[in-house]
C-alpha positions as CSV (number, residue, x, y, z in Angstrom):
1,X,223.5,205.4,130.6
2,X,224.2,203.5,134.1
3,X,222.7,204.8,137.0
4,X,226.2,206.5,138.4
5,X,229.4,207.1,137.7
6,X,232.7,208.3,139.4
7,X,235.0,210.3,137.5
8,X,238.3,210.5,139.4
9,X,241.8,213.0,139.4
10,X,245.0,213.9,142.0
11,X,245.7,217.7,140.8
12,X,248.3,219.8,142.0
13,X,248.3,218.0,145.6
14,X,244.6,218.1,145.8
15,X,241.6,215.0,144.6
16,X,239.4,215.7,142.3
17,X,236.4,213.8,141.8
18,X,232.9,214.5,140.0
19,X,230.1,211.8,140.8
20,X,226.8,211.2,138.3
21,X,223.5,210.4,139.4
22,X,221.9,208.8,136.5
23,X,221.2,210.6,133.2
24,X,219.7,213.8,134.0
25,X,220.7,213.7,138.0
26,X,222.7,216.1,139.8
27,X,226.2,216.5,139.0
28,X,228.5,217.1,142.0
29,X,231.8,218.2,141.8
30,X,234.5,217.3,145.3
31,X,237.6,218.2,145.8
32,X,239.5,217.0,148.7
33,X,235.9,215.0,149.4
34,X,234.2,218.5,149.9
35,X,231.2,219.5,147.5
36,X,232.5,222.4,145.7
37,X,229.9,223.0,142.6
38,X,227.1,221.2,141.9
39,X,224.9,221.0,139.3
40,X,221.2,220.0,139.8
41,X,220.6,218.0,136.7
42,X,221.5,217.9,133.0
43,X,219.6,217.2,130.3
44,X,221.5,217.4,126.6
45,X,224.6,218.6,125.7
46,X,227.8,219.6,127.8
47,X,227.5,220.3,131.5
48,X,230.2,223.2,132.6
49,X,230.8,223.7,136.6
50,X,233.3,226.1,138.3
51,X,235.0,225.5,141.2
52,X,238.5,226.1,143.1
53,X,241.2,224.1,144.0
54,X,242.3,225.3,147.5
55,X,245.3,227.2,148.1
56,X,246.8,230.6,148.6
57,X,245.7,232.1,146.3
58,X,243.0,229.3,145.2
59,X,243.2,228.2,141.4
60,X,240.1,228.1,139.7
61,X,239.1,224.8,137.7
62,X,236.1,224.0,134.8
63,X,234.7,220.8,134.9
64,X,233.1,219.7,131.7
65,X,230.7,216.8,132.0
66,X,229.0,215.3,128.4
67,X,227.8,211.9,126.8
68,X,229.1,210.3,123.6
69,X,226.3,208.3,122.9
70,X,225.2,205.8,126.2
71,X,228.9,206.7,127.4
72,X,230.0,209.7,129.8
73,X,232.7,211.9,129.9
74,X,234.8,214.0,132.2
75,X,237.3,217.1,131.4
76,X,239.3,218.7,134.1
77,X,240.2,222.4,133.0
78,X,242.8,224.4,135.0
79,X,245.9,226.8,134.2
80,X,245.1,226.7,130.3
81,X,245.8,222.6,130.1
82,X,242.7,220.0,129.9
83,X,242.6,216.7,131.3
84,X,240.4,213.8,130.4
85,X,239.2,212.6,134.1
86,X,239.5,208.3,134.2
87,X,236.1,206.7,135.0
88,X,236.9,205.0,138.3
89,X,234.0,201.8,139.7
90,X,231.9,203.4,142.4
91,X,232.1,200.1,144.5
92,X,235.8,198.4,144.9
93,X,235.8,195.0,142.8
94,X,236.6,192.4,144.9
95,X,236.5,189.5,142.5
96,X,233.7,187.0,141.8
97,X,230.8,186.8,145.0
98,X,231.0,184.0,146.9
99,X,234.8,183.9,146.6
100,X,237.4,184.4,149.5
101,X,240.6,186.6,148.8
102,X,243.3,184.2,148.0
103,X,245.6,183.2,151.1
104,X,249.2,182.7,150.0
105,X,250.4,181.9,153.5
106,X,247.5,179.3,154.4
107,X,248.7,177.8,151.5
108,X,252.4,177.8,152.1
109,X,251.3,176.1,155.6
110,X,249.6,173.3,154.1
111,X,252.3,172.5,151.6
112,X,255.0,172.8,154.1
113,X,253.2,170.3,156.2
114,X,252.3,167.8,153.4
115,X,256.2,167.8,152.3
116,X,257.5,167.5,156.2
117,X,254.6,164.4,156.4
118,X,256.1,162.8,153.2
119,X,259.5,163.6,154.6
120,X,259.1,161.7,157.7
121,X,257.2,158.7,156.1
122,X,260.8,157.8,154.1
């Protein structure tokens, strides 16, 4: 398995996400970007944390967290319905290293300028 991973749901107003510290690290569960459960490490099998979603009156939620093979996976339990939680990238990709972010209106600019240059030569 990776070193981490960042599982990653919006439930009933509130986010839910559940972070993974290697294979038998700590398991914590946030909602709203607040530690609600955690789990100190796992070794086989299916990890199962409880936890609320806040609210009046709060809504209780299972987390199950388990490996198929090298690969982890995430289920969201609340109000009888189960949700497979999508594996979000803990970084942000932001395309190849070494590479700016394109600039459509640089570009614009400079094509603008070569047509009025070629304009103005006729």
């Amino acid at each position: 398995m990776a070193r981490g991973h960042r599982f990653h749901l919006d439930q009933d107003g509130h986010s839910v996400s559940v972070e993974l510290t290697g294979p038998s690290g700590p398991v914590e569960v946030l909602v709203d970007g607040k530690v609600v459960a955690l789990c100190p490490g796992r070794r086989r099998g299916v990890a199962v944390l409880a936890a609320e979603l806040p609210g009046d009156p709060p809504r209780p939620i299972t987390v199950r967290v388990g490996d198929l093979g090298e690969v982890p996976f995430c289920v969201l339990e609340t109000s009888g319905e189960r949700y497979l939680m999508p594996r979000v990238p803990l970084v942000p990709h932001s395309g190849p290293p070494g590479r700016a972010a394109p600039r459509p209106l640089r570009r614009l600019r400079a094509w603008l300028r070569r047509r009025l240059r070629r304009a103005a030569r006729r």
